[in-house]
N, C-alpha and C positions, 0 to 999 in steps of 0.2 A: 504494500500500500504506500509507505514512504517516499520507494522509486517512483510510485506512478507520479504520486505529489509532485513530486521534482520533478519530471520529465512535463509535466503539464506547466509548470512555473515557469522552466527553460521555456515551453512552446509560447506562451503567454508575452514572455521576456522580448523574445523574436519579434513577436507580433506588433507587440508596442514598437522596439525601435526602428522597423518597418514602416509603420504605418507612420511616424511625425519625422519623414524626410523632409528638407529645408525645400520651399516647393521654387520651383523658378531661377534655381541655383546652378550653378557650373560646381559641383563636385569634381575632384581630382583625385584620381588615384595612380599615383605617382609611381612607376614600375622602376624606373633610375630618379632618383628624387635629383641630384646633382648634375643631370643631363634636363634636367625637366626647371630647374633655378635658372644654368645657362640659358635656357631657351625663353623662357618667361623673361627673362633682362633684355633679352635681343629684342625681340617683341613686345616688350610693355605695353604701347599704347592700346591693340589690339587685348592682348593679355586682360590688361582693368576696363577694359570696354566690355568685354565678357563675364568678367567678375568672374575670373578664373584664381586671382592674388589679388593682394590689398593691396595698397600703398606699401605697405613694409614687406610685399612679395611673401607673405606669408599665404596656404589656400588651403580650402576646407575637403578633408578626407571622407568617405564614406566609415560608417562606424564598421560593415560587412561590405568585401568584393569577391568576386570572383574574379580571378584573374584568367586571363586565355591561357591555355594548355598547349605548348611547344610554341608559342607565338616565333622564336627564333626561323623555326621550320616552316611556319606558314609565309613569312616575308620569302624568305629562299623559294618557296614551289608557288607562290599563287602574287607575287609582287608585281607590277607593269614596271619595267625600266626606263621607260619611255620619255620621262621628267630627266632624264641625265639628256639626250639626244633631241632637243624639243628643236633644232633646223636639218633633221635628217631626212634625210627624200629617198630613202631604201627600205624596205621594210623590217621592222625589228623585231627579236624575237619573244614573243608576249611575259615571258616571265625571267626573274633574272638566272632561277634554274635552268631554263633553256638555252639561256647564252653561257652554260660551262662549259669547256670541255672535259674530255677524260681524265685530263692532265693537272683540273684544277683538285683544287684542294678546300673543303667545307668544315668547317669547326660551328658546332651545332651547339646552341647553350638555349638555357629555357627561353629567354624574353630578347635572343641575339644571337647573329648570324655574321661569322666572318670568313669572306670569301677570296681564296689566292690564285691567281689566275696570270702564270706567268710573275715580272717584278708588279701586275696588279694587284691593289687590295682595295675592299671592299666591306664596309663594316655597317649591317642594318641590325638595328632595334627600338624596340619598342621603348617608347619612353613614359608615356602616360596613355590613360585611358580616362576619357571625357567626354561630356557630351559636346561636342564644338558648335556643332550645329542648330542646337538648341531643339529637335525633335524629338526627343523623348531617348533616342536610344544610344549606346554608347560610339562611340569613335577613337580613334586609336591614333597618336603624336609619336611619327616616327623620324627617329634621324635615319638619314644616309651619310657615312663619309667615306670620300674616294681620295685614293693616293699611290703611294709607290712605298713597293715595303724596305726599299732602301733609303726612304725618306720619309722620317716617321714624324718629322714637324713641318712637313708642307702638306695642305692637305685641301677636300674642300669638302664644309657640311651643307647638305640637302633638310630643313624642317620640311615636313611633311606630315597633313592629316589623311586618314583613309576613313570618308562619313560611309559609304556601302562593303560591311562585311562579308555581304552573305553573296557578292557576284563573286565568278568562280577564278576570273583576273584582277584584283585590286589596284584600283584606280585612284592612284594620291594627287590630291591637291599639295602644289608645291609654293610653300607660304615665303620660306627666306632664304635666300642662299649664299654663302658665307664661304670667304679665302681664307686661308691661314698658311701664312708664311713666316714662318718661325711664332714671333710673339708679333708680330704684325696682324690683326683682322681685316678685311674690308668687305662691305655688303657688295656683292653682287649682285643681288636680285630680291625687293622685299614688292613681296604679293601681297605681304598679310593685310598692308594699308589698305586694300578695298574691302577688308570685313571688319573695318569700321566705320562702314554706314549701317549694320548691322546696329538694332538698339534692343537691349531686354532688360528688363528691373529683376533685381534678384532679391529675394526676403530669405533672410536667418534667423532664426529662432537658435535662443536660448539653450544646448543642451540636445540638439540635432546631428550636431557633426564634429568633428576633433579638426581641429586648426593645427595645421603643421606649419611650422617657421621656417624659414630658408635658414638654411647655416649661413653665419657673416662671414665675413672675409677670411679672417685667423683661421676658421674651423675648416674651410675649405682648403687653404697653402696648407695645414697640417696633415689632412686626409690627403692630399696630392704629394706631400713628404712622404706617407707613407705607404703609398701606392695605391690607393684606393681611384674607383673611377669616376669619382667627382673631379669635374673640370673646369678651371678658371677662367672666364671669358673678358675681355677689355670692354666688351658692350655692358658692365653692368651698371652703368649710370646711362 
């Protein structure tokens, strides 16, 4: 009888924080939180037009996620590459599994895919999952970054949202695109400025959601002392 008690408590428990989701809100669930700080600095104005961070770039967590299972592996077999090639006039090959050869080389991790192909490299993951689009259903903040694996501080990052999960080629919107030449940055390409005509009011309630804070500065040059893969970006003001 005890058990049942509890097991009905637990269900009750669920239910409640279930049902008083912050309504109208951009939740984040941060799959690389220090790829997902980077990126939210690069993109601010977008970023707080969405009420995705606050002013102190801090952003509200779901209290339960589910996270996608092999996401690394799904970017590799069902990704379009096509945002790398956007002046090609030959046709290309729909996914970036399709353009390996025999010869590459795939290193498979849960939320990230890195790919050797020759001196190329090629590095996709998952960074967050959110609702971008403000539909109801989740969407996925991926990086790409492309380089030469003899040259591991020249490099260049692809942000990227994918709002259609469920088509069987994933078709990312390509929001910023960023050089990096040693500790030098420079934008290439920011998309995201047009989904700031975009407008939606977000309400929080009290005890809905867990606010996560960006690590400052310090906390980041320590984790990057100690090899962790939080990364430092110059766009953070």
């Amino acid at each position: 009888m005890n058990k049942v008690c509890a097991c009905l408590a637990m269900l009750a428990g669920l239910s409640l924080f279930s049902g008083c989701a912050p309504r109208e809100s951009r939740l984040v669930d941060a799959v690389n939180g220090g790829e997902f700080v980077a990126m939210s600095r690069a993109m601010r104005p977008v970023m707080l037009k969405k009420n995705m961070v606050n002013e102190s770039g801090d952003w509200y967590s779901p209290f339960f996620s589910i996270r996608p299972k092999e996401a690394g592996k799904t970017l590799v077999d069902r990704l379009s590459p096509a945002f790398r090639f956007p002046n090609s006039r030959v046709p290309l090959p729909p996914t970036f599994r399709a353009m390996l050869t025999s010869e590459a080389k795939v290193k498979l991790e849960e939320n990230r895919a890195i790919l050797e192909q020759g001196m190329n490299r090629v590095v996709l993951e998952l960074v967050a999952v959110t609702d971008w689009n403000n539909d109801g259903t989740d969407d996925w903040l991926v990086l790409c970054r492309t380089g030469y694996s003899d040259a591991p501080r020249k490099f260049r990052e692809y942000y990227l949202v994918v709002t259609d999960l469920e088509a069987p080629v994933l078709q990312p919107y390509v929001l910023m695109v960023l050089e990096h030449v040693y500790d030098r940055v420079t934008v290439l390409n920011d998309a995201s400025a047009g989904e700031l005509a975009e407008s939606s009011a977000a309400e929080f309630m009290q005890g809905q959601a867990t606010v996560t804070q960006a690590p400052d500065s310090r906390s980041m040059q320590r984790k990057l002392e100690e090899g962790s893969s939080l990364k430092q970006t110059s766009l953070s003001r």
